[in-house]
C-alpha positions as CSV (number, residue, x, y, z in Angstrom):
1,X,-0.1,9.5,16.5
2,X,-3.7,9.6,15.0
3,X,-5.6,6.5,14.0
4,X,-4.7,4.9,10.3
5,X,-8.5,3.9,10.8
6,X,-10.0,7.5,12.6
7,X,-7.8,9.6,9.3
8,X,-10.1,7.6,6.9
9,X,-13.0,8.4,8.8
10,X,-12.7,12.0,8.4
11,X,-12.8,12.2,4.6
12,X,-16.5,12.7,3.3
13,X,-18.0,11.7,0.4
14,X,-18.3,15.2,-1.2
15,X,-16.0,15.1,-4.8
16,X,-14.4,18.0,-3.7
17,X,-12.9,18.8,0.1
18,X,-10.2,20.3,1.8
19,X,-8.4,18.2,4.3
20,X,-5.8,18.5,6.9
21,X,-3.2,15.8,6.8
22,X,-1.7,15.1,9.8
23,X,1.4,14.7,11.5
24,X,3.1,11.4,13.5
25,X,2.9,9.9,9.7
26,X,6.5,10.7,8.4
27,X,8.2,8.7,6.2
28,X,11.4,11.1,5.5
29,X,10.0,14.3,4.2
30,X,6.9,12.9,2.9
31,X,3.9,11.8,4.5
32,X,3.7,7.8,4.3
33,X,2.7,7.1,1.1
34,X,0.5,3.7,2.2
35,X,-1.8,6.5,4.2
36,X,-1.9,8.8,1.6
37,X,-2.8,6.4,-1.0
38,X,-5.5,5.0,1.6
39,X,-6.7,8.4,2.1
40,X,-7.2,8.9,-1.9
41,X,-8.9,5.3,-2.1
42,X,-11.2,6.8,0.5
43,X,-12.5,9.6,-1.3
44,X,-12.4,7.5,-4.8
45,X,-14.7,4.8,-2.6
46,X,-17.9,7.2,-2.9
47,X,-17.9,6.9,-6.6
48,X,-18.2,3.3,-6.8
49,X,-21.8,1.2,-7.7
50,X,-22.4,-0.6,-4.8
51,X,-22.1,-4.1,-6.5
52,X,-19.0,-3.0,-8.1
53,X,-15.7,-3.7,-6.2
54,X,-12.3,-2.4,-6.4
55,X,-10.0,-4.7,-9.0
56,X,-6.9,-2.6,-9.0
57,X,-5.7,1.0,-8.1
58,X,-2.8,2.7,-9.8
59,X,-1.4,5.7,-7.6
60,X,1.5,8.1,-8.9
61,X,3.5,9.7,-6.1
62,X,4.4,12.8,-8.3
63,X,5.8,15.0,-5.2
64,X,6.1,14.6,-1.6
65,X,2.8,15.1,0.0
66,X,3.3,17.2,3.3
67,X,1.6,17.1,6.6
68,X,-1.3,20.3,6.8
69,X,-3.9,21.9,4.4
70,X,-4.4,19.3,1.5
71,X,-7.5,19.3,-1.1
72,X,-9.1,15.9,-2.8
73,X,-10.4,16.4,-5.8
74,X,-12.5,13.3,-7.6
75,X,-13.5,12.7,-11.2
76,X,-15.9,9.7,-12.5
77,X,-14.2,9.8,-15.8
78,X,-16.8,6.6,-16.9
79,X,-19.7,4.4,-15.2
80,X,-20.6,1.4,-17.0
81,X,-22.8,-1.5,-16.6
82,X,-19.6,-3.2,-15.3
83,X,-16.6,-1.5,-14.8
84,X,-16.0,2.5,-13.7
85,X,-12.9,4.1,-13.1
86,X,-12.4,7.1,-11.1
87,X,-9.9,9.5,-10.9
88,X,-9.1,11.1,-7.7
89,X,-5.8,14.0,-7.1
90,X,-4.4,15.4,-3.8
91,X,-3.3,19.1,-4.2
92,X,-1.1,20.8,-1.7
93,X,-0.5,24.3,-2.3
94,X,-2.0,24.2,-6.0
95,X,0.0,22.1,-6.7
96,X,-1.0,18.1,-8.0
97,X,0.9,15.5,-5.2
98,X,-0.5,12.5,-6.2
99,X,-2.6,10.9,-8.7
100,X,-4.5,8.0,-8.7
101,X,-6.8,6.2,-11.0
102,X,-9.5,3.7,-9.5
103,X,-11.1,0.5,-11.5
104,X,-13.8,-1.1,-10.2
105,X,-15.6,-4.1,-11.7
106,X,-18.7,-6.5,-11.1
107,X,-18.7,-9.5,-10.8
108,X,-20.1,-11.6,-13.5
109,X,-20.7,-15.1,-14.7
110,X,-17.6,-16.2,-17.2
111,X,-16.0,-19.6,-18.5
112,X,-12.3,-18.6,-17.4
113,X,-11.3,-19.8,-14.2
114,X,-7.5,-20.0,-13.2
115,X,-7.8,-19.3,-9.6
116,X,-4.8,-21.3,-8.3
117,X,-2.4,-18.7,-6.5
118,X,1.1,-18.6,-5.8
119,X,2.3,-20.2,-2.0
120,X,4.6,-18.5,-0.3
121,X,6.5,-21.2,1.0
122,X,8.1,-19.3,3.9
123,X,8.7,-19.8,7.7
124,X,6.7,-19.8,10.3
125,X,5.9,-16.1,12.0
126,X,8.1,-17.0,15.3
127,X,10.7,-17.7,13.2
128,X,10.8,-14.1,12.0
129,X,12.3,-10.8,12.6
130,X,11.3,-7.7,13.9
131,X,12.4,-4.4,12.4
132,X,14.7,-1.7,14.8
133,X,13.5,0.7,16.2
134,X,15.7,3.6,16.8
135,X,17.5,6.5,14.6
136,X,16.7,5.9,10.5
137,X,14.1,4.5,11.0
138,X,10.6,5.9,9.3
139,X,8.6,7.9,12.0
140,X,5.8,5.3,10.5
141,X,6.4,2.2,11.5
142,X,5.7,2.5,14.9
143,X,2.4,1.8,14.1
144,X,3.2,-1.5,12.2
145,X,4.1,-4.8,13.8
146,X,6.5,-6.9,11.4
147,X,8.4,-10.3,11.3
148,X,11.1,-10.8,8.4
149,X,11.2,-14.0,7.3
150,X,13.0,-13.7,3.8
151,X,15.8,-12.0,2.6
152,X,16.9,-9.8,5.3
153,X,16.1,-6.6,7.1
154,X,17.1,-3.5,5.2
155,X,20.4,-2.2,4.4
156,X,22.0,-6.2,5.3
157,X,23.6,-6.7,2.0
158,X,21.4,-9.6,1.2
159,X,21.4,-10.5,-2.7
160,X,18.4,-11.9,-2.7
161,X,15.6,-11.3,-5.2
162,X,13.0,-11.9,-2.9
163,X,11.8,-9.8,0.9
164,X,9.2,-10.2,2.8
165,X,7.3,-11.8,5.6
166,X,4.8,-10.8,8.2
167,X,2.7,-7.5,8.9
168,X,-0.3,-6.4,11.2
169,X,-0.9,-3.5,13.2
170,X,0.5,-3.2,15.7
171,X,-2.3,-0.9,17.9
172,X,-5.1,-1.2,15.6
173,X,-7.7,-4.2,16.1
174,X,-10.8,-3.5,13.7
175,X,-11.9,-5.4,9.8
176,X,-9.8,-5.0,7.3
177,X,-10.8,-2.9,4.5
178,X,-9.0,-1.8,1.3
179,X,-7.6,1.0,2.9
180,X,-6.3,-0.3,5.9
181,X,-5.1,-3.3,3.8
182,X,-2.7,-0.6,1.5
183,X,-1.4,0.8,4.6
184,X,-0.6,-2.5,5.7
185,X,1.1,-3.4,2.0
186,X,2.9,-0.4,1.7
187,X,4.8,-0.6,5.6
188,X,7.3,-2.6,3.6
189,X,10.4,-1.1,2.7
190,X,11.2,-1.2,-1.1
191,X,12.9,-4.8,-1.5
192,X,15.8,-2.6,-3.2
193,X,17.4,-1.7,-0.1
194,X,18.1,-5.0,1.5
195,X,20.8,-5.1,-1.0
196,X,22.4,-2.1,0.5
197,X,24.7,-1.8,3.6
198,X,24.1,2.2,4.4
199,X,21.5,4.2,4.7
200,X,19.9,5.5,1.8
201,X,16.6,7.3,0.5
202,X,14.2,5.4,-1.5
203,X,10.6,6.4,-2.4
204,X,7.8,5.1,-4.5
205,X,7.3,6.6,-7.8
206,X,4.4,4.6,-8.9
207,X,2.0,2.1,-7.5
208,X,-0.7,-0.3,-9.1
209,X,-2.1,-3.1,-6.2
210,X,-5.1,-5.4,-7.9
211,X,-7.2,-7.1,-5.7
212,X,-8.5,-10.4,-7.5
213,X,-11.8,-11.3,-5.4
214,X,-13.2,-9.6,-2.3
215,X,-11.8,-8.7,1.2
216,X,-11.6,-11.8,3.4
217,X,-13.1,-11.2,6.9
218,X,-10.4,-10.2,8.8
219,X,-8.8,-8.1,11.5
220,X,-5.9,-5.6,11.2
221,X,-4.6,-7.4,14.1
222,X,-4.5,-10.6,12.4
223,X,-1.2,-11.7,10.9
224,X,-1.0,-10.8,6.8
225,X,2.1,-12.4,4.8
226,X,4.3,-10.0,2.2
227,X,6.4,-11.7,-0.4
228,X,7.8,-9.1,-2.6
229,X,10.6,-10.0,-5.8
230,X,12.5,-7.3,-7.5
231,X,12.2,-8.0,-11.3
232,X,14.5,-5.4,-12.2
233,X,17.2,-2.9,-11.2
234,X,19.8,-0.5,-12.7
235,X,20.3,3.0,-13.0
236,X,18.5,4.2,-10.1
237,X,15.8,2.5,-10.4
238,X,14.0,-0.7,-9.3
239,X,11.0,-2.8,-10.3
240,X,9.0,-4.9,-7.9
241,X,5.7,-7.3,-7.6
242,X,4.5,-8.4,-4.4
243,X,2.0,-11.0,-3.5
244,X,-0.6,-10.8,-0.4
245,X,-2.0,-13.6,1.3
246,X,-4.2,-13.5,5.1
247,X,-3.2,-16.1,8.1
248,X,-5.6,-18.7,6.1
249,X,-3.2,-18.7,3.1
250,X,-6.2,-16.7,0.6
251,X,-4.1,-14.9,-1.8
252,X,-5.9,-11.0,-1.4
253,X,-3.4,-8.4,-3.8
254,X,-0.9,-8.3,-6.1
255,X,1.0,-5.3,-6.1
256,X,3.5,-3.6,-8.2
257,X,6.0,-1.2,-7.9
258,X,8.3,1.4,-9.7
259,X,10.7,2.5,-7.3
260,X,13.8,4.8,-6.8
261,X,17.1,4.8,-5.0
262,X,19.5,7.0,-4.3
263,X,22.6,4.8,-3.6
């Protein structure tokens, strides 16, 4: 199983590249979609302004992305004084497998301030659990370290709203960056499927994680708390936020989900 860290590394800052994506990564017949929308970030990353940093990335998952040949393809749709947003697509086969669209901003003087965040409120990370390893369970999250502290592991029957807990990596010991931080976010199951009591496949069909000030200065290694709260579901489908916080209690993302399930 390849580096989430030494994957990155490979992708260059050229708009256009072909890539192979590689194996170990599975998450049922996809590749997992935290790497893949890491790997898009990546590329997107060289199209930034230096002072400008990422406030939010929206990523559609519009077919499975495979393991092999891949192409990124990157667009600078605008750069302004203070904002640009980039477009970057993976293509397998000709074919588009995700989309993403990048904003980032500068930072700039301004009278509204509201920076009081949301506290989690949850146990301690002893008090947690740790996910099973075994049959069903994503060829991905070997490389994850996590400890449930709210609402259940998946597939318990829990009725609760909210999921979540405790995440690092569980191999990996190197600064966090936005990449490694949306592999991180996107190791948790959808929060859908705690209220289940079988197995049953559910994917991401879109993706849009903010990032309200910049990266703290820490390791992968380092304990980050996940509290994710379904907002809706019916028919199939399920709609999610998630807040992010590191071990000091500094609220980093906010991410939101559109997910489906097949049960």
């Amino acid at each position: 199983m390849e580096n989430f860290d030494a994957i990155l590394a490979q992708i260059s800052p050229a708009p256009e590249q072909h890539v192979q994506l590689p194996e170990g990564w599975g998450q049922g017949r996809a590749l997992f979609g935290g790497l893949t929308a890491a790997i898009a970030w990546q590329h997107g990353e060289a199209g930034a302004a230096e002072d400008q940093q990422l406030r939010a990335m929206t990523v559609s998952f519009v077919a499975p992305v495979l393991s092999g040949a891949a192409q990124l393809y990157r667009r600078v749709l605008r750069k302004g004084k203070n904002v640009t947003q980039i477009a970057v697509e993976i293509k397998q086969e000709g074919e588009v497998v995700l989309s993403s669209l990048l904003t980032y901003g500068r930072a700039r003087p301004s009278v509204v301030q509201v920076t009081d965040t949301p506290d989690p409120h949850e146990l301690p990370v002893e008090k947690g659990l740790s996910f099973p390893q075994g049959q069903g369970v994503p060829e991905f999250t070997r490389a994850f370290d996590y400890r449930v502290t709210l609402g259940g592991l998946p597939f318990c029957g829990s009725k609760s709203r909210e999921f979540g807990g405790y995440m690092r990596f569980r191999e990996l010991d190197t600064p966090i960056t936005i990449g490694l931080l949306l592999g991180l976010v996107d190791a948790w199951p959808p929060a859908l499927l705690t209220h289940l009591t079988e197995l049953a496949p559910a994917s991401s069909l879109t993706w849009t994680i903010e990032f309200p000030s910049e990266l703290p200065q820490r390791s992968t290694a380092a304990w980050w708390h996940y509290v994710a709260t379904i907002d809706y579901a019916a028919d199939g489908y399920g709609h999610t936020h998630a807040h992010i916080w590191d071990e000091n209690g500094q609220m980093v993302a906010i991410s939101r989900q559109t997910v489906t399930v097949f049960a």
